[in-house]
Each structure stands twice: as C-alpha cells, then as structure tokens.
N, C-alpha and C positions, 0 to 999 in steps of 0.2 A: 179272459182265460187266465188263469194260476201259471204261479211258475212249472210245479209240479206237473201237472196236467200238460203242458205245452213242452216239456222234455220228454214227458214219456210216448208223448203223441210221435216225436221228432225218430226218438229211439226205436218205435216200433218202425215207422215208415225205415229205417236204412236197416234193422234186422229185415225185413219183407224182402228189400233190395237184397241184401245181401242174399239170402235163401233163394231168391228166384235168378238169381247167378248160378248156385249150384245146381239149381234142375235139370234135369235132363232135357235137351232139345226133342220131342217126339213130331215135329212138326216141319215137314217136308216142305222145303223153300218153294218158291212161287215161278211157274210156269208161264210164260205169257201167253198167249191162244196162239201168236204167231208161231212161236217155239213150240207148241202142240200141234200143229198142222204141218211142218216144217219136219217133226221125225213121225207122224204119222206118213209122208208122203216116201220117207225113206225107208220105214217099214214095208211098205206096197213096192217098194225098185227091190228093193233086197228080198223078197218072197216071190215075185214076180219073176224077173233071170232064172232062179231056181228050179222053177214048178216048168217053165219052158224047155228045157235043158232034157 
C-alpha cells in the first residue's frame, strides 16, 4: 500500500471516529430480562393496591 493511500485510509478512519462521537445517542441502554420482570412485577403491586381501595 502507498504512502498516500495509507494516510488518507488512517485520516478517514479518525474523522468516522470523530463524527460518530458527535451523534446523537438515539439508542436506549440495555435492560436485562431480570430488570424487566422485576418493574413489571412492580407495575402489577402498584396498580393492584389501587384498583382494591
């Protein structure tokens, strides 16, 4: 590979980096199945008291 060619390879890859720093996060962290059953179950305690009442 050229000199040329293997700087500008180098140069794209950390502008990529850089730009995918600036993006916006639109991706909602990671829930474990336990921690999804876990406020489901607290969902159903907390609607449940309620509807009793």
């Amino acid at each position: 590979m050229n000199r040329r060619k293997k700087i500008n390879q180098i140069l794209k890859a950390n502008a990529k980096k850089a730009n995918a720093k600036l993006a916006p996060k639109n991706k909602n962290p990671y829930i474990s199945k336990a921690d999804r059953l876990k406020l489901a179950e607290q969902a159903e305690q907390d609607a449940t008291p309620s509807s009793e009442s």
